[in-house]
N, C-alpha and C positions, 0 to 999 in steps of 0.2 A: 397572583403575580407570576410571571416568568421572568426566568433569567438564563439568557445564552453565554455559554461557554467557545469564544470562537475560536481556540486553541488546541493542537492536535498533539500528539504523541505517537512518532514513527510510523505515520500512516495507518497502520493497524495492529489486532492483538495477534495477528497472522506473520507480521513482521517485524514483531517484540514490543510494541506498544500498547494503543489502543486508538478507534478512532473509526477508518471505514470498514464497511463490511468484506467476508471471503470474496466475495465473486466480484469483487473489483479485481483481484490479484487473480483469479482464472480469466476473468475476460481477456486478458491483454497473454493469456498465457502459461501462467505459472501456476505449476503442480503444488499443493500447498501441504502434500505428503515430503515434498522436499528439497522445500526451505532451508530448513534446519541443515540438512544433510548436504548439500551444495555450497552452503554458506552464505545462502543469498539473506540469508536469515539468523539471529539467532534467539530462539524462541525459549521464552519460560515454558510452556508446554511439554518442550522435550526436553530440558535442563534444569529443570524444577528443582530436584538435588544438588546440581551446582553451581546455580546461578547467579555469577558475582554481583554482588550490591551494585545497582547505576552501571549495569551492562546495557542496559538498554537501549542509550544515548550512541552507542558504536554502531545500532543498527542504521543512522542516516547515511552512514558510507556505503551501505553494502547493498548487494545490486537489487532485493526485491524495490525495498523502498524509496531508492534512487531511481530508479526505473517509476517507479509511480508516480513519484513529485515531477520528474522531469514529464512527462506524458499529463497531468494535471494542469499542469502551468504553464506548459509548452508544446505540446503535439502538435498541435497545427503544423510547430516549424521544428522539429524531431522526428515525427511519425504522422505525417500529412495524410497517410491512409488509414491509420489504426482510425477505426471509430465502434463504439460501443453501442449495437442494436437491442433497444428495447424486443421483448415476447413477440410482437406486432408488426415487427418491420423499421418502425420509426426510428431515427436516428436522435441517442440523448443528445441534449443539447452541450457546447463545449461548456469549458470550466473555465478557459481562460478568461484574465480579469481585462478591463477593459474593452 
């Protein structure tokens, strides 16, 4: 049997969650040396020692993963040129729904 899980947590473990991989967050840009240090992030990785309980949830406001969902859901009509090229040339296909 399989069973899907179609629920995410702050986009990735790159932007205090878990969910997609790194190089969704370098494709569009972002140095993932510093996240943390920017505050576009804040990461159990680098706060591991002080990482307050259900800090995690603060990361939807802050600009990595704000920036991802909005480009996810909506580039088309945000960032009408950002597009993410597959190895090969190819253009992945969008994500918006609908």
């Amino acid at each position: 049997s399989l069973f899907i899980d179609p629920h995410q947590d702050v986009w990735s473990r790159w932007t205090g969650g878990d969910g997609a991989p790194a190089w969704t967050l370098e494709a569009v840009g972002f140095d993932l040396r510093c996240l943390d240090w920017a505050g576009a992030a804040m990461t159990y990785q680098k706060n591991a020692d002080s990482y307050p309980q259900m800090a995690w949830g603060t990361n939807y406001m802050r600009l990595a993963t704000a920036t991802m969902f909005s480009l996810f859901f909506a580039g088309d009509d945000f960032a009408p040129q950002t597009r993410i090229v597959e190895e090969n040339g190819v253009p992945m296909p969008s994500h918006e729904p609908g």
